[in-house]
C-alpha positions in Angstrom: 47.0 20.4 -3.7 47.7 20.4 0.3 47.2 17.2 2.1 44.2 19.3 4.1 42.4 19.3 0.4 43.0 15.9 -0.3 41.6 14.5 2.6 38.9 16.8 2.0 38.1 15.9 -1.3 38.8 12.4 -0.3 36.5 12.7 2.5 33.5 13.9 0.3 34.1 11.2 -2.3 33.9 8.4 0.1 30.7 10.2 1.5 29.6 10.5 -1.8 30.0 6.8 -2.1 28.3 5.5 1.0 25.0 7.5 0.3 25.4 5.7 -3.2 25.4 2.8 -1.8 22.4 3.2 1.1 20.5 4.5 -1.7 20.5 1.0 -4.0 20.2 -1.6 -0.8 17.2 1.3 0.1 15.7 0.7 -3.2 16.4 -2.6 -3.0 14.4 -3.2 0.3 11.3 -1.0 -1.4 11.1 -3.5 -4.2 9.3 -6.0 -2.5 5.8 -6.6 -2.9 2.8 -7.0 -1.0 0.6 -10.7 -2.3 -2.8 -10.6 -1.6 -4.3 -14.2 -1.1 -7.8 -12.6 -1.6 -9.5 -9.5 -2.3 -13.3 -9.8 -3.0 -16.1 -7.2 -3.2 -19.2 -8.3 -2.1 -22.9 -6.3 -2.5 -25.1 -7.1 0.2 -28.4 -5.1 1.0 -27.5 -1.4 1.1 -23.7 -1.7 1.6 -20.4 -2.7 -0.3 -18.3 -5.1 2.0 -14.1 -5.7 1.0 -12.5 -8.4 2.4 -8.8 -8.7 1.9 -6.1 -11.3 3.1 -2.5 -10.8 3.1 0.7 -13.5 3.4 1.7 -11.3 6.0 5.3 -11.1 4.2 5.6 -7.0 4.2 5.2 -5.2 7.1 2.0 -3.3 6.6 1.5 0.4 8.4 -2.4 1.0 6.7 -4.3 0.5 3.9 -6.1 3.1 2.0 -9.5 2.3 0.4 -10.0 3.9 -2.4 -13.4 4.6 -4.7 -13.7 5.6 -8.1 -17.1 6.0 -10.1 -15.4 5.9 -13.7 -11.9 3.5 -13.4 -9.6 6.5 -13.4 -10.0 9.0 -10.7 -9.7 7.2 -7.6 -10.7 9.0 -4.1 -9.2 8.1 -0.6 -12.6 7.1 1.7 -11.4 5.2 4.2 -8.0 4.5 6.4 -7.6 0.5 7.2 -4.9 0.3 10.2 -4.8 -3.1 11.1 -6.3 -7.1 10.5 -9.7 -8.1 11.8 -8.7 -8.8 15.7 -12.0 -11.8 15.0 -10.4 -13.3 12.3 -7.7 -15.1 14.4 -4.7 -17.1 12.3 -4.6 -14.6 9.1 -3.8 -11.7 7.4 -7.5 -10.6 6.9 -8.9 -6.8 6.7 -12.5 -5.5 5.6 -14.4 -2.4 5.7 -17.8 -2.1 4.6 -19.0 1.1 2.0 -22.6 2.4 3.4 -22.6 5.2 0.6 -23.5 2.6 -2.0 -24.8 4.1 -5.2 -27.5 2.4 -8.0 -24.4 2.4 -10.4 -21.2 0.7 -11.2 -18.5 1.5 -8.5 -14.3 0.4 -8.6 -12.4 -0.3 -5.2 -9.1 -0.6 -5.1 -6.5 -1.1 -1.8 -3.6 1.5 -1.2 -0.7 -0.8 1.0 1.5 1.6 2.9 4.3 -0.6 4.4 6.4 0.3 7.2 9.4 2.1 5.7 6.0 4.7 3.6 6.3 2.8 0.5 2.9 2.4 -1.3 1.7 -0.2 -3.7 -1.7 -0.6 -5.4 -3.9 -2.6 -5.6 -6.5 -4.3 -8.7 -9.2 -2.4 -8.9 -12.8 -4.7 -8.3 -16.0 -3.8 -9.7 -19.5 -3.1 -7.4 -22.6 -3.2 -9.4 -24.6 -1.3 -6.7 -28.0 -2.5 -6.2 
């Protein structure tokens, strides 16, 4: 093999190596998880309210709410993009669900962090009223 191939193949394997590499401290980064210091699903009148509080330890881009009417097939119904500007001192989101329905109802949160990861929430049961 001529030195030109060698540094060629040389050249890929060291390539090959470094996107290796990004890959697993990438991963690595991805791994951490969101902690939710509250989540709570309150009925009141003619309206669900969430209420959510973070530790504020992953950067967070949105939230997704999500609503599911049997546990299983959840459906997207709202975008949360940042805290409460009242609630001054925490990590603390809501959103309030005026298409309430007379039967059981699951919320769950969707985080999408800065770098487009996405973790899910517990889902919490609404009676409906």
């Amino acid at each position: 093999m001529d030195t030109k191939k060698k540094y060629k193949v040389m050249g890929l394997i060291i390539l090959s190596w470094m996107i290796t590499l990004t890959g697993i401290s990438q991963d690595k980064k991805d791994t951490k998880k969101i902690n939710y210091t509250s989540f709570t699903v309150i009925t009141k009148q003619h309206k669900v309210e969430l209420e959510w509080a973070t530790d504020n330890s992953v950067p967070t881009n949105y939230f997704e709410v999500q609503k599911s009417w049997d546990g299983k097939n959840y459906k997207t119904i709202a975008l949360v993009l940042g805290p409460d500007p009242k609630k001054t001192g925490c990590d603390c989101y809501d959103w309030s669900d005026t298409q309430m329905q007379k039967k059981i109802t699951y919320y769950r949160l969707k985080h999408i962090d800065a770098n487009g990861s996405a973790q899910l929430s517990e889902p919490k049961l609404s009676a409906g009223s």
